[in-house]
C-alpha positions, 0 to 999 in steps of 0.5 A: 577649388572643390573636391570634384574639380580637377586641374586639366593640364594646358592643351593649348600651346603657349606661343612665345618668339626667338629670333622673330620665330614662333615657338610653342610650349606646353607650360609656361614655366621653362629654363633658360636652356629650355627656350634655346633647345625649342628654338633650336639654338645652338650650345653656348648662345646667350638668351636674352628677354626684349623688354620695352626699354631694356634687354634682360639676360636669361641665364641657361638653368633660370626659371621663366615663368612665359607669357604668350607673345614674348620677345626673346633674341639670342648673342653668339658666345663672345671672343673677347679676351 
């Protein structure tokens, strides 16, 4: 990049889905608890990346680095004791 080039923040929207809802950010990296909160989750939800023969979890303060499209489900807090 040369001296006069500068580094324009993303305008459009970043479109992932959780639950089968849209939800757009303005960056592509985001927390865990980041996601929950823009879906309008509620607290204590596991958050969870649909992959092509796997399910991975997502914990609240992990790093995500999102890609348009992604599938993302959510698991009410368990009670088993």
């Amino acid at each position: 990049m040369s001296a006069n080039e500068k580094t324009e923040p993303k305008t459009e929207a970043l479109e992932v889905f959780v639950n089968d809802k849209k939800v757009a950010f303005q960056t592509d990296d985001v927390t865990g608890a980041q996601i929950l909160v823009a879906a309008g989750v509620p607290a204590g939800y596991s958050l969870f990346l649909r992959e092509k023969g796997s399910n991975e979890p997502i914990s609240d303060t992990e790093a995500v680095e999102l890609k348009p499209g992604e599938h993302f489900f959510t698991r009410p807090p368990s009670n088993i004791s």
